[in-house]
PDB file of N, CA, C and O in Angstrom:
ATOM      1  N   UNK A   1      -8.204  70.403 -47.721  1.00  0.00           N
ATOM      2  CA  UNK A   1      -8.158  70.010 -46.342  1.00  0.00           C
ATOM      3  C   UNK A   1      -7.776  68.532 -46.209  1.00  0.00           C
ATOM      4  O   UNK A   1      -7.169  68.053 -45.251  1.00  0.00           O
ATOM      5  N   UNK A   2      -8.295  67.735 -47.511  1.00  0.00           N
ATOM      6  CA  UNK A   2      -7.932  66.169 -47.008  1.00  0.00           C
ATOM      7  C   UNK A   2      -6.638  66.170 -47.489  1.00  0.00           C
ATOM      8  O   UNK A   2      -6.128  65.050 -47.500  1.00  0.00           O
ATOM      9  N   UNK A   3      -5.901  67.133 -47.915  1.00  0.00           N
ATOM     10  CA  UNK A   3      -4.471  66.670 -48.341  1.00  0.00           C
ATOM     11  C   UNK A   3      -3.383  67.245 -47.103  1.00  0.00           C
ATOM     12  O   UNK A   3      -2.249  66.848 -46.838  1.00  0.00           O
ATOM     13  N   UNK A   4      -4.240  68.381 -46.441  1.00  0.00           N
ATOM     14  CA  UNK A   4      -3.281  68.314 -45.237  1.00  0.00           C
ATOM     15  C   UNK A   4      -3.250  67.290 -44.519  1.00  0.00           C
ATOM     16  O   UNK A   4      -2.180  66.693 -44.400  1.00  0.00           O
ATOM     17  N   UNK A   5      -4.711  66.712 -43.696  1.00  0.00           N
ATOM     18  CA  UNK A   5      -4.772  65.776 -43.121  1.00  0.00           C
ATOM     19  C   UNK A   5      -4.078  64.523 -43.238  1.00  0.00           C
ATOM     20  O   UNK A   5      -3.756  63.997 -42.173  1.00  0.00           O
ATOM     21  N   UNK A   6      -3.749  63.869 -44.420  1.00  0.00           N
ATOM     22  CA  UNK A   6      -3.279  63.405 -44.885  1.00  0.00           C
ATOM     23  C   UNK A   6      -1.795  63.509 -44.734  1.00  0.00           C
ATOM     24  O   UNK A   6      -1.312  62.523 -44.175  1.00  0.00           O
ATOM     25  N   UNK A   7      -1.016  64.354 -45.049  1.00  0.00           N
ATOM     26  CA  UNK A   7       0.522  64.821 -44.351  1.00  0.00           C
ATOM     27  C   UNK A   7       0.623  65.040 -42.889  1.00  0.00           C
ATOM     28  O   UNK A   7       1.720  64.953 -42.337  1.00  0.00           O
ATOM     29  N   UNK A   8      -0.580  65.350 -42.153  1.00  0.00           N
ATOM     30  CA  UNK A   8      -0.291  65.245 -40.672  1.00  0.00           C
ATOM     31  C   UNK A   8      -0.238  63.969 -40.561  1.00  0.00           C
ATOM     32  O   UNK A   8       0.827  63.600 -40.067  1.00  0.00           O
ATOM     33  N   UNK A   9      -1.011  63.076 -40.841  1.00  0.00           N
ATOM     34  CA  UNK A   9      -0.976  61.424 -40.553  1.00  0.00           C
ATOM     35  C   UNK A   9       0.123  61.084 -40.983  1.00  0.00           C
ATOM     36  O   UNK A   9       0.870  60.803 -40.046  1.00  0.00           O
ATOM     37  N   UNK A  10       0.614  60.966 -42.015  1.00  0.00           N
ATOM     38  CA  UNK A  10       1.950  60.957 -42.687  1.00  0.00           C
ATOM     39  C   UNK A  10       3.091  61.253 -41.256  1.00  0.00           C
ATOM     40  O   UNK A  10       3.735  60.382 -40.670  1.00  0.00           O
ATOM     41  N   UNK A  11       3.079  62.619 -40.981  1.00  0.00           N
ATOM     42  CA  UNK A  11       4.470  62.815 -40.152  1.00  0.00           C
ATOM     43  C   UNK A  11       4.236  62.348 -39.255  1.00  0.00           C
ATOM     44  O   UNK A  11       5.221  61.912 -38.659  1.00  0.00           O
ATOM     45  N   UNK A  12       2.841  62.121 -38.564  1.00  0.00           N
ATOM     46  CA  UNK A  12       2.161  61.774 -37.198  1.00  0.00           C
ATOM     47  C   UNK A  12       3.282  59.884 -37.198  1.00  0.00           C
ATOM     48  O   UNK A  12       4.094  59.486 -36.363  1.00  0.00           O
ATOM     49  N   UNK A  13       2.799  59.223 -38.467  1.00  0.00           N
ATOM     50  CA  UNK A  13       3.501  58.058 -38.655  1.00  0.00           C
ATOM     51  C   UNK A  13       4.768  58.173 -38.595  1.00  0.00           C
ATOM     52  O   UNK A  13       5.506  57.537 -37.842  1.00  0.00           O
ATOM     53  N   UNK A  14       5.147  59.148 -39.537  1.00  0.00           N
ATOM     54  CA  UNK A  14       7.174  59.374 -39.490  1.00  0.00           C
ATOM     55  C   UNK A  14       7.643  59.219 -37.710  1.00  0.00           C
ATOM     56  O   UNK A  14       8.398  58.407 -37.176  1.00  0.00           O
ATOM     57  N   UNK A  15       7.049  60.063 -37.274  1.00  0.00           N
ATOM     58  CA  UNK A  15       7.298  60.458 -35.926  1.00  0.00           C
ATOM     59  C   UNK A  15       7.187  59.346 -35.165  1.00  0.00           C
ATOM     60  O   UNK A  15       8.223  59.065 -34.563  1.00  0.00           O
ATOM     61  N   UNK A  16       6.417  58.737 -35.023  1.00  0.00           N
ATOM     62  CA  UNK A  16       6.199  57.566 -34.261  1.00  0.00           C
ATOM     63  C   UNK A  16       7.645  56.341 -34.550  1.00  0.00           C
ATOM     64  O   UNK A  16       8.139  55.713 -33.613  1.00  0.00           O
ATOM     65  N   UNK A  17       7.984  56.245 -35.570  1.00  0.00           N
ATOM     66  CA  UNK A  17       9.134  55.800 -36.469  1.00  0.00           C
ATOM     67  C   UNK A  17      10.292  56.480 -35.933  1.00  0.00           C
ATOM     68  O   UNK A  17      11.260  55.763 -35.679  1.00  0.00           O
ATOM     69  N   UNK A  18      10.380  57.656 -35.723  1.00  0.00           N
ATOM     70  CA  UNK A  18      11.596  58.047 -35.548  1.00  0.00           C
ATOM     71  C   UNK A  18      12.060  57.889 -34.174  1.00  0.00           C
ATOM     72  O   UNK A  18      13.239  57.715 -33.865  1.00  0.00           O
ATOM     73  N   UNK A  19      10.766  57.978 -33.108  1.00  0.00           N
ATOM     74  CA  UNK A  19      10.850  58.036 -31.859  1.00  0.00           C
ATOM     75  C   UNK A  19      11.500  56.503 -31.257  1.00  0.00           C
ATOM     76  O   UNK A  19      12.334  56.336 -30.367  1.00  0.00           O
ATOM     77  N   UNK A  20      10.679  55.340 -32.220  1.00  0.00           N
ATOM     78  CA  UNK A  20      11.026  54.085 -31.830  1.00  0.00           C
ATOM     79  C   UNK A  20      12.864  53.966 -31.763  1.00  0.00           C
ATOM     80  O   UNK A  20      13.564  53.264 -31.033  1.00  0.00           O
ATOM     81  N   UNK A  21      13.304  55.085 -32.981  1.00  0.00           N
ATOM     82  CA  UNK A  21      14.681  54.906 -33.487  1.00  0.00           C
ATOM     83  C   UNK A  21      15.369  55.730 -32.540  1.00  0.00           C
ATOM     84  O   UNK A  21      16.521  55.483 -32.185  1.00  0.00           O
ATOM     85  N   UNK A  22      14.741  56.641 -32.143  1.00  0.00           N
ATOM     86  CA  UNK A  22      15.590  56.943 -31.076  1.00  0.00           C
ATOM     87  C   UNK A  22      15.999  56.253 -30.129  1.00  0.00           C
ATOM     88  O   UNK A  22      17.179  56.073 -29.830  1.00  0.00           O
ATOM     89  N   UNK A  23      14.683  55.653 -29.384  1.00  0.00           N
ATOM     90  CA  UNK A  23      15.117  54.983 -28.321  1.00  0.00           C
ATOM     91  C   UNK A  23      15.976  53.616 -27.979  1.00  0.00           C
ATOM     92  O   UNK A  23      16.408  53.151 -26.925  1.00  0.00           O
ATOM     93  N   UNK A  24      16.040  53.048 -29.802  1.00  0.00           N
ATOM     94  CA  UNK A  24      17.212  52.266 -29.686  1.00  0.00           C
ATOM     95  C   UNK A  24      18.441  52.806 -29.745  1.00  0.00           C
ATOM     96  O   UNK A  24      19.381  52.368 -29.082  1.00  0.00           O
ATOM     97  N   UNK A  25      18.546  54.063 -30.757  1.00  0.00           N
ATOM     98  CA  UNK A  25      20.024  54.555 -30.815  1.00  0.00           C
ATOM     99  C   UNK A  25      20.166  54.416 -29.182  1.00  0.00           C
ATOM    100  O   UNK A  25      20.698  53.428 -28.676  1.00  0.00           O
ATOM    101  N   UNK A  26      19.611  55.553 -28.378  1.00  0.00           N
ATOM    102  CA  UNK A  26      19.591  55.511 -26.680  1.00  0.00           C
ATOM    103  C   UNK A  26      19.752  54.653 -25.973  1.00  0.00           C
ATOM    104  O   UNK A  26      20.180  54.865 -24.838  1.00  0.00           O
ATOM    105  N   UNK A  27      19.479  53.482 -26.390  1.00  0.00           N
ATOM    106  CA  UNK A  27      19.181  52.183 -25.478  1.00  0.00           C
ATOM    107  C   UNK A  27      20.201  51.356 -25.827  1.00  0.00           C
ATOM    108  O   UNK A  27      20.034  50.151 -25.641  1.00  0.00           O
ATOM    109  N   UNK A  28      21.354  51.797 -26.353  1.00  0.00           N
ATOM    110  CA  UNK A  28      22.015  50.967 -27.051  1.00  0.00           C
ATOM    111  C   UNK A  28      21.827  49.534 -27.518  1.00  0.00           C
ATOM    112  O   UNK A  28      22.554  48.540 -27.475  1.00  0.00           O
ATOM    113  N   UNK A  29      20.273  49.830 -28.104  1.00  0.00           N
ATOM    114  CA  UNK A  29      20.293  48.315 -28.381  1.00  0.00           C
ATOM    115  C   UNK A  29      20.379  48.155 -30.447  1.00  0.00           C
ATOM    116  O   UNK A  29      19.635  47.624 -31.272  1.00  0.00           O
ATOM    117  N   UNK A  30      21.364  48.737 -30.521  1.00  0.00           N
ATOM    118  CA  UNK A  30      21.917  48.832 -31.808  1.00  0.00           C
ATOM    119  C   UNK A  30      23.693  48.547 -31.920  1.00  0.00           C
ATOM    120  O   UNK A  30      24.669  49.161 -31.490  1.00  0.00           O
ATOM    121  N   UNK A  31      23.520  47.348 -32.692  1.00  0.00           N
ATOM    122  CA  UNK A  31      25.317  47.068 -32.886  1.00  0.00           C
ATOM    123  C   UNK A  31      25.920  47.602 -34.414  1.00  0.00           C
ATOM    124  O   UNK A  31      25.444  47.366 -35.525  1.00  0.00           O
ATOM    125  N   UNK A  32      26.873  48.231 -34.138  1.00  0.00           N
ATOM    126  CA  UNK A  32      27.141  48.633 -35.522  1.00  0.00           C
ATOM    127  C   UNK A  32      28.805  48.170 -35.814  1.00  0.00           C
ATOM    128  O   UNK A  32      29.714  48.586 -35.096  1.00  0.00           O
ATOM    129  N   UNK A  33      29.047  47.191 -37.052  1.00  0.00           N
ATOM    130  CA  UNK A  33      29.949  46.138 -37.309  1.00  0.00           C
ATOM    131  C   UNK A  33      30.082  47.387 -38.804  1.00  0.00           C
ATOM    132  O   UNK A  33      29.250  47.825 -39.598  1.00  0.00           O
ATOM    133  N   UNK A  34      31.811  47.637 -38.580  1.00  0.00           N
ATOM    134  CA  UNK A  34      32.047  48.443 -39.567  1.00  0.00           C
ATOM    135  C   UNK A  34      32.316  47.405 -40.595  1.00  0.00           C
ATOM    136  O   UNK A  34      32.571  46.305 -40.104  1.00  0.00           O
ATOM    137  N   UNK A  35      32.326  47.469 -42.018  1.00  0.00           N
ATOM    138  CA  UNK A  35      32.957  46.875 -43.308  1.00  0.00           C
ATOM    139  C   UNK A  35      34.002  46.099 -43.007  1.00  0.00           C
ATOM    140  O   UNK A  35      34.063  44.871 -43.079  1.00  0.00           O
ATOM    141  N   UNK A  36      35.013  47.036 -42.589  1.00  0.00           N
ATOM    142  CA  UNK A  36      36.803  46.291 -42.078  1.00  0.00           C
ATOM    143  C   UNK A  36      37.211  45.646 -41.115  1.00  0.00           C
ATOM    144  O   UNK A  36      38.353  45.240 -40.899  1.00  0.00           O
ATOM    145  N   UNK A  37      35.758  45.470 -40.164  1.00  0.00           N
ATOM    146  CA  UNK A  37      35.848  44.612 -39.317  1.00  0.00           C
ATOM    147  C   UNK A  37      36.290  45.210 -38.130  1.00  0.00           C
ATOM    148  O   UNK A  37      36.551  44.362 -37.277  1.00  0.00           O
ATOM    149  N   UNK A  38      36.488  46.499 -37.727  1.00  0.00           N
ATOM    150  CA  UNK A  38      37.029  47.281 -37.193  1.00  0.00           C
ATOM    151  C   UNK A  38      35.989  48.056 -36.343  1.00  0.00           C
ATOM    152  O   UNK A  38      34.978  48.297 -37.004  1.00  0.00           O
ATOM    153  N   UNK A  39      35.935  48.596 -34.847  1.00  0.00           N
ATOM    154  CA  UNK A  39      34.966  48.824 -33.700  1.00  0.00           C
ATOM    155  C   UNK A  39      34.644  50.427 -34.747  1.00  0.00           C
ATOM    156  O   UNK A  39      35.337  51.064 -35.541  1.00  0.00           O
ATOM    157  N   UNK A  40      33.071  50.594 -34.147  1.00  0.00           N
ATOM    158  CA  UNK A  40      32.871  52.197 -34.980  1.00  0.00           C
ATOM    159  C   UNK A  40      33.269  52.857 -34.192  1.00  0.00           C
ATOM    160  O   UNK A  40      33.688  52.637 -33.056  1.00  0.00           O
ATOM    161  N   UNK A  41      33.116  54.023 -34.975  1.00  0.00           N
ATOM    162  CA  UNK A  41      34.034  55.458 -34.591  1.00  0.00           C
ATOM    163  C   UNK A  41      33.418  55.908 -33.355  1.00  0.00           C
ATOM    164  O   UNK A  41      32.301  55.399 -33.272  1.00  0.00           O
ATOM    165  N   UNK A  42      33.696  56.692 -32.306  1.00  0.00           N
ATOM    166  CA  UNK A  42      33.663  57.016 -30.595  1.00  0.00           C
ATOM    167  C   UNK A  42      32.257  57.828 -31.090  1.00  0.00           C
ATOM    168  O   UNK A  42      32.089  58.599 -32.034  1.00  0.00           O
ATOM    169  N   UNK A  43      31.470  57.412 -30.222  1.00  0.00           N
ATOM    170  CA  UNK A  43      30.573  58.610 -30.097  1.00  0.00           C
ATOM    171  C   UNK A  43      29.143  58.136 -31.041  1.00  0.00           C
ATOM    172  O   UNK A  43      28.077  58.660 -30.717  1.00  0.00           O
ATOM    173  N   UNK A  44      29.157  57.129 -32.214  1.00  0.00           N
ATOM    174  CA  UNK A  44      28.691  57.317 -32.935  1.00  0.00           C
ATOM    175  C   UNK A  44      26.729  57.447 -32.692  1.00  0.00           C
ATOM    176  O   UNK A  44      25.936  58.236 -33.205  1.00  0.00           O
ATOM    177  N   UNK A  45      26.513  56.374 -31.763  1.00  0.00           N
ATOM    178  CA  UNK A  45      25.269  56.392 -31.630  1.00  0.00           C
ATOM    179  C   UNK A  45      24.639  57.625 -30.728  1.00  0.00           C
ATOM    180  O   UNK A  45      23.525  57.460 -30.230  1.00  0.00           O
ATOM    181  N   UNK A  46      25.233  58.651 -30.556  1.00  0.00           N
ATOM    182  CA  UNK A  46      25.041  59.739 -29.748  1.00  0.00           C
ATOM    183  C   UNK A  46      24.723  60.624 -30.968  1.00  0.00           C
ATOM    184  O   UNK A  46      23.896  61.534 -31.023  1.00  0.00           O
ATOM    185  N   UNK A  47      25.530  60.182 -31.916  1.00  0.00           N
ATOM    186  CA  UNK A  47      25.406  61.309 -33.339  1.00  0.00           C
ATOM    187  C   UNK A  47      24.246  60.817 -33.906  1.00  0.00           C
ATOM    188  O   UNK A  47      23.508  61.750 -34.223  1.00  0.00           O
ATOM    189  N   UNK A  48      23.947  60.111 -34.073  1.00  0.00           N
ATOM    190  CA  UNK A  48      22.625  59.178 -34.614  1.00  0.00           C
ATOM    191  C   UNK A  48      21.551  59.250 -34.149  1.00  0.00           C
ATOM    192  O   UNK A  48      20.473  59.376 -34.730  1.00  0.00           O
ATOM    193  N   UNK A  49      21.836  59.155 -32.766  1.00  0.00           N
ATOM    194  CA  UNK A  49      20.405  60.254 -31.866  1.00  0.00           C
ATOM    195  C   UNK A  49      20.207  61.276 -31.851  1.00  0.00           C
ATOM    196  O   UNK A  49      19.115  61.842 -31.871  1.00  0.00           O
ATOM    197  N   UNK A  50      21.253  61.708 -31.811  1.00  0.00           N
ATOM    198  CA  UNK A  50      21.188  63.469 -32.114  1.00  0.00           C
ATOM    199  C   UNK A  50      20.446  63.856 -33.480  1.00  0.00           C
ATOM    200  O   UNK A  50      19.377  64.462 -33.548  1.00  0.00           O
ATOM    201  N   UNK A  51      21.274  63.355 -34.640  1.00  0.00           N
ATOM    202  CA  UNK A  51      20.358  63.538 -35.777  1.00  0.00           C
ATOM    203  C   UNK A  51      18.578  62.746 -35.944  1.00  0.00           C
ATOM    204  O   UNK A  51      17.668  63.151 -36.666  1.00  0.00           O
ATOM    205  N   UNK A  52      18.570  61.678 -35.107  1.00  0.00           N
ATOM    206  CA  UNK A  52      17.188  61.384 -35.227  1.00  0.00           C
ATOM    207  C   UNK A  52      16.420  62.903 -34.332  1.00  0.00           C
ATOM    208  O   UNK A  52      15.703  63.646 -35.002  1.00  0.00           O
ATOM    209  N   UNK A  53      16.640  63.179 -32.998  1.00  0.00           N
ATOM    210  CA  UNK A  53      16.251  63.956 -32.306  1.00  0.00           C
ATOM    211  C   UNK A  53      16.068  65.150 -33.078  1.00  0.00           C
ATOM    212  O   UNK A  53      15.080  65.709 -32.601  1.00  0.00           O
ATOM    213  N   UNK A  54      16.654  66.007 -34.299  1.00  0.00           N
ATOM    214  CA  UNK A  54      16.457  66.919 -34.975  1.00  0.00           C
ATOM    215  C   UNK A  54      15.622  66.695 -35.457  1.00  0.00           C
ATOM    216  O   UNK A  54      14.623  67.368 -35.202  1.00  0.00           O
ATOM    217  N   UNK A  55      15.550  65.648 -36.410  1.00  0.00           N
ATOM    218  CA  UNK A  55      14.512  64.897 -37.382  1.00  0.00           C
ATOM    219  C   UNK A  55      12.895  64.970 -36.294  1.00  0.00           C
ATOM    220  O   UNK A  55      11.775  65.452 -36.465  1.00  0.00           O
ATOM    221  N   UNK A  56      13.348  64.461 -35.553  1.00  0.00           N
ATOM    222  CA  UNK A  56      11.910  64.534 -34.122  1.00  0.00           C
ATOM    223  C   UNK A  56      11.367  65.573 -34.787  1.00  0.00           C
ATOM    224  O   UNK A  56      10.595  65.506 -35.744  1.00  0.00           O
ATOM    225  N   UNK A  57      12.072  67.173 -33.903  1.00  0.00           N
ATOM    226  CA  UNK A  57      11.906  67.969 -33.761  1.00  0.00           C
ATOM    227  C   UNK A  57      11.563  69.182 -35.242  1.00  0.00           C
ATOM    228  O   UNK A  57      11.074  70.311 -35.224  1.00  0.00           O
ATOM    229  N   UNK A  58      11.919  68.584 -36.060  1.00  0.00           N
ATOM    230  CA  UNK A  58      11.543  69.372 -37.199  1.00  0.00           C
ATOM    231  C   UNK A  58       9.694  68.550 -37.836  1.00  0.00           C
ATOM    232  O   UNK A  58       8.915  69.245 -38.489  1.00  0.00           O
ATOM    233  N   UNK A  59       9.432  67.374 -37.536  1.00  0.00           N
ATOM    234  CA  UNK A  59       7.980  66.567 -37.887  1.00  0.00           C
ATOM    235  C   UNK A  59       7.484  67.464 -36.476  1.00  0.00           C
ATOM    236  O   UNK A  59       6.633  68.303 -36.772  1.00  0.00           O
ATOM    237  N   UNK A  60       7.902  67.444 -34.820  1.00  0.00           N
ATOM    238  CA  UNK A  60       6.327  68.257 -34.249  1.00  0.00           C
ATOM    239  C   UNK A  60       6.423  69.811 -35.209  1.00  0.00           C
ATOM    240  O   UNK A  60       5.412  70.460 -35.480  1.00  0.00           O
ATOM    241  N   UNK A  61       7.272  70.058 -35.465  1.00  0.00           N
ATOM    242  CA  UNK A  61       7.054  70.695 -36.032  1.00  0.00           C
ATOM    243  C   UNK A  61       6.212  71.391 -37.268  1.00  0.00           C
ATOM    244  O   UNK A  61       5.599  72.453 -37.364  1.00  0.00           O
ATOM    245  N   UNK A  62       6.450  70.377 -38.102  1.00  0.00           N
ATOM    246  CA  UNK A  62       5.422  70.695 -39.204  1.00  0.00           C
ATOM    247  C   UNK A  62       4.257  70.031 -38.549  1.00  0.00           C
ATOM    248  O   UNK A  62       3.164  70.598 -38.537  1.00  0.00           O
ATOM    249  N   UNK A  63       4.436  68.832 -37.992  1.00  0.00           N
ATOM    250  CA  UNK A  63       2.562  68.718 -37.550  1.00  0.00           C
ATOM    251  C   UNK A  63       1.751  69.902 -36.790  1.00  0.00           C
ATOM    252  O   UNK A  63       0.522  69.961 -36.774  1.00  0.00           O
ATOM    253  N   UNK A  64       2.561  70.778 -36.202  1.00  0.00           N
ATOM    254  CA  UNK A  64       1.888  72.092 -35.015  1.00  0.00           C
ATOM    255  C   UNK A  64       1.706  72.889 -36.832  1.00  0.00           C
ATOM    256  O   UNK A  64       0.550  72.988 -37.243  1.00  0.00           O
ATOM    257  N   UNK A  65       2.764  73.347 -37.687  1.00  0.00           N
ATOM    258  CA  UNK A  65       2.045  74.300 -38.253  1.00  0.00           C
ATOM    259  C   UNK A  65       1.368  73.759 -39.197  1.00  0.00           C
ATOM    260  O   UNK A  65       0.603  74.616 -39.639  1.00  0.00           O
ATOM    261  N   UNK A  66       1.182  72.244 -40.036  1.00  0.00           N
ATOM    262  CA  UNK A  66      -0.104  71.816 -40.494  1.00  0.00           C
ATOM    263  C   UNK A  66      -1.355  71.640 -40.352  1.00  0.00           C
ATOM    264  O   UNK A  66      -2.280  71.539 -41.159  1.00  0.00           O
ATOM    265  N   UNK A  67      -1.263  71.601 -38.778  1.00  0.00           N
ATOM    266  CA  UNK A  67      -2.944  71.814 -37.737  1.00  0.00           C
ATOM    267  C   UNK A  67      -2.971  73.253 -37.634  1.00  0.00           C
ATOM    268  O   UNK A  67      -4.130  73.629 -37.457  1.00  0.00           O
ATOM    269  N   UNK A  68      -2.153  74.191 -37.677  1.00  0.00           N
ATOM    270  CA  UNK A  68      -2.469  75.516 -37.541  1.00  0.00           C
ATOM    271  C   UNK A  68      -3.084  75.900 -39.206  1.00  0.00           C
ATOM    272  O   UNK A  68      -4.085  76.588 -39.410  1.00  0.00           O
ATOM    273  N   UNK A  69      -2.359  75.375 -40.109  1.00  0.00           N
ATOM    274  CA  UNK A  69      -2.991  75.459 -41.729  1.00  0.00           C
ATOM    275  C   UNK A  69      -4.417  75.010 -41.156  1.00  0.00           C
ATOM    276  O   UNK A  69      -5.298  75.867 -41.106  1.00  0.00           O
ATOM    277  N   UNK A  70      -4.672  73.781 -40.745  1.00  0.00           N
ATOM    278  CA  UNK A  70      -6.215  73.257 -40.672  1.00  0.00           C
ATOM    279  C   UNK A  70      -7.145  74.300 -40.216  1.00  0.00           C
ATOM    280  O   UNK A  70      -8.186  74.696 -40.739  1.00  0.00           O
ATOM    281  N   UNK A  71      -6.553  74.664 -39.128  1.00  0.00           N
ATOM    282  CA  UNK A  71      -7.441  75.136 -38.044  1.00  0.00           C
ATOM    283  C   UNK A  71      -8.120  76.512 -39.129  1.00  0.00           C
ATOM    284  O   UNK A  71      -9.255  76.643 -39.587  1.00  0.00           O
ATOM    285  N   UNK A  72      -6.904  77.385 -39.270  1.00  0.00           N
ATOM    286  CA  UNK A  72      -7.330  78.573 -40.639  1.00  0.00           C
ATOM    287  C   UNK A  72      -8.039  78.268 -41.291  1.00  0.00           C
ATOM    288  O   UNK A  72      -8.852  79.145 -41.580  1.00  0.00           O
ATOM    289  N   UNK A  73      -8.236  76.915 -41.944  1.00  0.00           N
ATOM    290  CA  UNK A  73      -9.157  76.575 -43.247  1.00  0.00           C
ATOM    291  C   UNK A  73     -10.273  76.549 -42.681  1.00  0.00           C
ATOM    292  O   UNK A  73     -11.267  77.049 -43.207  1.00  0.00           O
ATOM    293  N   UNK A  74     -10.290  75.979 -41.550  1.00  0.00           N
ATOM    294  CA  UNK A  74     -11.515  75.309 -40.906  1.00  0.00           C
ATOM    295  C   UNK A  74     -12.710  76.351 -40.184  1.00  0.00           C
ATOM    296  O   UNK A  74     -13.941  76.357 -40.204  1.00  0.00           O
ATOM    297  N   UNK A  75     -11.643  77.232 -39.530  1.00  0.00           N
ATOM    298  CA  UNK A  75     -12.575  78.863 -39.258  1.00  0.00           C
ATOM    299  C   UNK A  75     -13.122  79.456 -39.493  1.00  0.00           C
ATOM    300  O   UNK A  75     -12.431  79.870 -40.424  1.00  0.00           O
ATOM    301  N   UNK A  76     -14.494  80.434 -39.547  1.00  0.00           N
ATOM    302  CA  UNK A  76     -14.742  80.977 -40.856  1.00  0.00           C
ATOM    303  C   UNK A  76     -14.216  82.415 -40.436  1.00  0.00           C
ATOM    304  O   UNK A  76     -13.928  82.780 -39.297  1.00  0.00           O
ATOM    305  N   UNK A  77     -14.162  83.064 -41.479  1.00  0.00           N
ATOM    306  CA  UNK A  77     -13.419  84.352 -41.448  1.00  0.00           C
ATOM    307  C   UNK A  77     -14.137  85.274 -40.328  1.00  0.00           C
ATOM    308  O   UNK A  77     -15.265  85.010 -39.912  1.00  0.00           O
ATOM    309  N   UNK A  78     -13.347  86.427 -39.861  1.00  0.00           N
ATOM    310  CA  UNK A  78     -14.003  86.996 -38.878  1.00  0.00           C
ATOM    311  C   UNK A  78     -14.465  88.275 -39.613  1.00  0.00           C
ATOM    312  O   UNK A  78     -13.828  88.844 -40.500  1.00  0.00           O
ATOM    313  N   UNK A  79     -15.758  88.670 -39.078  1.00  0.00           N
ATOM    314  CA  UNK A  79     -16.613  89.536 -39.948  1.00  0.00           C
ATOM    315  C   UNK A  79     -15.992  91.158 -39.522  1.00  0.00           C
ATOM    316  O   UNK A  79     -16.458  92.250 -39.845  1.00  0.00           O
ATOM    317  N   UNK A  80     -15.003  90.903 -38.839  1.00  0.00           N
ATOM    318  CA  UNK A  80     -14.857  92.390 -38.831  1.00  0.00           C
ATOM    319  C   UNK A  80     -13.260  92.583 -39.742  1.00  0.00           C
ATOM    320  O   UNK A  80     -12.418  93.398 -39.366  1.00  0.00           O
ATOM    321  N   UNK A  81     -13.134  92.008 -40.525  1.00  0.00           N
ATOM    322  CA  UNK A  81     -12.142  91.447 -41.769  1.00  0.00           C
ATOM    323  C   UNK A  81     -12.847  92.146 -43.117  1.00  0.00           C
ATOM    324  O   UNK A  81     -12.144  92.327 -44.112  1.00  0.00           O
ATOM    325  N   UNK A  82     -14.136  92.498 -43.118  1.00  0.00           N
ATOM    326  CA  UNK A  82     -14.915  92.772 -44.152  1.00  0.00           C
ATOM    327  C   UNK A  82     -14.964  94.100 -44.343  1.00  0.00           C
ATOM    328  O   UNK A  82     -15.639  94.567 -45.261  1.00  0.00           O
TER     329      UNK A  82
END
């Protein structure tokens, strides 16, 4: 049980991280200076949110079915299981 807990806090943190990153990709408050000195490619910080926004969405994710692991552990079995 303390090693789930432990990975929920974990993504609980990722998440919080990713969310901040979203809202700069969003907020355009991100400059991106290619190598060649040259403007980036059309679109890019839309793609960057987009992939953070997956990333979002796959951590509530495992945090809903790591608290659902908890919750199972945490239950005690139902006696008409016997």
């Amino acid at each position: 049980m303390a090693a789930i807990r432990s990975k929920i806090e974990f993504a609980r943190s990722e998440l919080k991280l990713v969310q901040s990153y979203i809202d700069l990709a969003y907020g355009g408050e991100i400059a991106i200076t290619m190598s060649d000195g040259s403007g980036p490619p059309p679109q890019v910080l839309a793609h960057l949110g987009n992939v953070l926004s997956n990333y979002e969405q796959v951590l509530f994710d495992q945090i809903a079915s790591l608290e659902h692991e908890l919750e199972m552990l945490d239950s005690p079995p139902d006696e008409d299981e016997n």
